[in-house]
Phi, psi and omega in degrees: 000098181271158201293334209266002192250146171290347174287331178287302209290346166292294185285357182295326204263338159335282174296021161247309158341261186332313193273353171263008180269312188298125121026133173289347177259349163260014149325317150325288177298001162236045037027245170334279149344297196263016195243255179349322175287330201282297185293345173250019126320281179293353159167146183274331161313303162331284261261346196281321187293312177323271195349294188316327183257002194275299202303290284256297169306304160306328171291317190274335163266358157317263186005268176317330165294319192289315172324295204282312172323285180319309181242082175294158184046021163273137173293073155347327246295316206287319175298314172293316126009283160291354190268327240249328211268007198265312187293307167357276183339295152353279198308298178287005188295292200287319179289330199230319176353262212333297205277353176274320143008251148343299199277309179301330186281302189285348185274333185272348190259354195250358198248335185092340162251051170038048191272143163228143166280162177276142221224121176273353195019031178284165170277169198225137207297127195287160172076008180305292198323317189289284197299359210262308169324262192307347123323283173304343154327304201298324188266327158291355193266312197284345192275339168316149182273162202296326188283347176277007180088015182294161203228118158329108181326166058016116202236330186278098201264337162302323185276328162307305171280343165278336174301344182276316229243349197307147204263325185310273168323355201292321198269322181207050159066199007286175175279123183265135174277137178332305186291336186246026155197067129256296194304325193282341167292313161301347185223075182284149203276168156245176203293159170236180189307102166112358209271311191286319172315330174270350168310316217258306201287007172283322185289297177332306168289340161282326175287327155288352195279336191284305202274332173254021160243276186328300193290331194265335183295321174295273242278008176235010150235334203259314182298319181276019172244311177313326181251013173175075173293341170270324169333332208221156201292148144320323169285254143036309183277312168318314179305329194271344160272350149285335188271310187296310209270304185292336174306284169338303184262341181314303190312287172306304149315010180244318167288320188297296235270341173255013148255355179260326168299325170302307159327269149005295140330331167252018178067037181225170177228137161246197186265171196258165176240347186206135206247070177073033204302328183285013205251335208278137198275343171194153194309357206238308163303343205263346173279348166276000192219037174222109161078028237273303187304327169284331187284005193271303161316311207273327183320302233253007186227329184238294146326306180256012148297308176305350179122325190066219180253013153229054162305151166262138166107041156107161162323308192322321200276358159242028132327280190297357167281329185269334179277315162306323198285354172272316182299329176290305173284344171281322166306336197281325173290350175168171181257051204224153165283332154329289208270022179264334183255353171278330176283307166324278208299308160310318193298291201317320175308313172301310202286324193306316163273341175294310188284335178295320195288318177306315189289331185270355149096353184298151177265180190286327186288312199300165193276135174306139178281357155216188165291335205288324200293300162331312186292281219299303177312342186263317181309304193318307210298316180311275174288018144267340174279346166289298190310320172303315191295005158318313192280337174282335182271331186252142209309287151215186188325328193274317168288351183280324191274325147344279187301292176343269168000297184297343189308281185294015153298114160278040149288148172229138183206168189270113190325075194314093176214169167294149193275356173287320165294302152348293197250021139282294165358266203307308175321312182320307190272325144321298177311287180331322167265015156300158126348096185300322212261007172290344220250292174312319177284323179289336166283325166317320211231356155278328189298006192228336179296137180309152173302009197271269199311335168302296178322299170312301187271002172269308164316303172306320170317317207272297174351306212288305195325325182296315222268340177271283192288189196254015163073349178275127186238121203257117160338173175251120185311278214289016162265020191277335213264000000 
């Protein structure tokens, strides 16, 4: 059930319509419900690995909670472990087998001895990546010892499967943390003053950010260069890797924005996942403000267990804390040696800006000290992430360094696209390099406005969406992932 669909724009106010109609105690259990029907919507074969990691992650952190209750300030490591690599298993089953496969069969053929592994060609379950991560939060936060900030298990397992399985956030995030939907699940709130106007201009604004940006943006500049890159110019390939990188994020931020308004409906708040990411002045700002809940996970689960950057026994090693930890987020995108050199890359970048603040003594906060030093540091940062999202858009590695290549064909010819692309593009990129609080102020004060005008913009909205778009309903790139 995609969000961007008339069966979504049905079923949303259904549920909400049932949960402000039920008793406040049966409110959960129509959560829950509408969460299962959602994720089983999209395939009934899914819904069993969901199950799987819900129980699987509730039992293993009860478990670990009771170890530590029982024996304080014993190191659990071997239960945990076993707890963490158990919740894994699904995920790398569906995600990664095949290509771990691969890689043994060429590494043994290259070797002579022609070893294979069994290849499962299953499809892989939309949202493992999401739900699995934040499972395994939920089970390290609770297995921490109590003086480390650890957390009571979840005794409840229906408020548990709506804490995983909740369908707004369920598919392509953001990754939610315990601490910001357990409580609210538990006392669930009721609405407060302006939350359904701002509920509504977030959906609203993810269905045009989807449908008369992202989407007009693939099919009339990035899919017909992408899918037959020798037709077009060097330039031509550039516009479309600037057209891909603005694609990417309108697409990924249009599912965040109608799930924290879907939310938002029912009196929950979730976390924002994205502050302007292109705005950012160095690769190590641009991970605070892309993607902000995974990159926050991988800090606070993989950085800073690993030492962070005061680790002991030299620099280097929180190099190398800053180079897994990217690699980790590349790896998290796909089962590919793309988002295996993408991460590396991304890493090199991070460290890279880690090593200028040592030297020039700057903290991360601090204001640059002129314009020239801001252009030039936002251009470096700005076109290394276009040039990387070459590895995210191409099949593998050998069309990635292709396209790289075709990049400097000096043919110049004027960049065949439509002018309906064209000025969704350049609007695209205006908004984006807008002011954030302009963004803010404006929901603020939609949020204030009579249901009348909600109606009315919401009505304009579905108009522009009918009438701009090309009527095709195109997946959300990160459900791929």
């Amino acid at each position: 059930m995609l969000f961007h669909t008339l069966d979504y724009l049905i079923f949303l106010p259904l549920c909400v319509l049932a949960f402000w109609l039920v008793p406040r105690q049966h409110r959960l259990w129509v959560l829950g419900l509408a969460s299962l029907v959602f994720y089983a919507s999209w395939s009934l074969a899914y819904l069993p690995v969901l199950l799987l990691v819900i129980v699987l992650s509730w039992l293993g952190g009860g478990l670990l909670a009771a170890r530590r209750d029982a024996a304080p300030g014993r190191r659990d490591l071997p239960a945990r472990f076993l707890v963490i690599g158990t919740i894994l298993l699904p995920l790398l089953f569906f995600k990664y087998w095949d290509w771990i496969a691969w890689n043994f069969e060429a590494v043994s053929t290259w070797a002579g001895l022609a070893l294979a592994l069994p290849r499962v060609h299953l499809p892989l379950p939309v949202g493992i990546s999401f739900f699995t991560f934040q499972a395994l939060a939920y089970v390290i936060d609770t297995s921490r010892p109590r003086e480390r900030g650890g957390e009571p298990a979840e005794r409840n397992l229906g408020r548990y499967f709506t804490f995983i399985a909740w369908f707004p956030q369920l598919v392509a995030g953001p990754i939610v943390r315990r601490h910001e939907l357990l409580p609210q699940l538990l006392d669930l709130p009721l609405l407060r003053n302006g939350q359904v106007g701002a509920g509504l201009y977030r959906i609203a604004r993810g269905m045009a950010k989807k449908i008369i940006f992202a989407d007009i943006i693939r099919v009339g500049m990035v899919d017909p260069v992408f899918s037959d890159p020798g037709r077009f110019t060097g330039p031509e390939i550039l516009v479309a890797l600037y057209a891909y990188t603005l694609q990417i994020y309108y697409d990924f931020s249009a599912y965040t924005d109608i799930a924290i308004g879907s939310a938002r409906l029912f009196g929950i708040e979730l976390p924002e996942n994205f502050r302007r990411p292109y705005q950012a002045t160095c690769v190590a700002g641009f991970w605070r403000r892309w993607h902000i809940t995974l990159s926050n996970w991988v800090r606070d689960y993989v950085y800073y267990p690993m030492g962070g950057s005061r680790v002991q026994g030299g620099q280097w090693k929180a190099y190398r804390n800053v180079m897994m930890t990217l690699l980790i987020i590349g790896i998290w995108h796909g089962a590919s040696w793309n988002f295996v050199v993408y991460g590396l890359l991304h890493g090199s970048a991070v460290a890279w800006c880690r090593w200028r603040r040592k030297v020039t003594g700057r903290r991360p906060d601090d204001p640059l000290p002129s314009a020239w030093a801001f252009a030039w540091r936002w251009a470096f940062t700005f076109h290394f992430v276009v040039l990387a999202r070459i590895l995210f858009r191409a099949p593998d590695l050998h069309r990635a360094w292709e396209l790289f290549g075709d990049l400097w064909d000096p043919t110049f010819v004027m960049p065949r696209y439509s002018m309906l692309a064209w000025g969704v593009f350049v609007l695209g990129y205006a908004i984006h390099f807008s002011p954030q609080r302009w963004s803010q102020e404006a929901e603020e004060w939609f949020s204030r406005r009579p249901p009348v005008l909600w109606a009315l913009t919401a009505a304009a909205v579905a108009v522009a969406c009918l009438t701009l778009g090309g009527g095709e309903q195109l997946a959300f790139i990160y459900y791929q992932f």
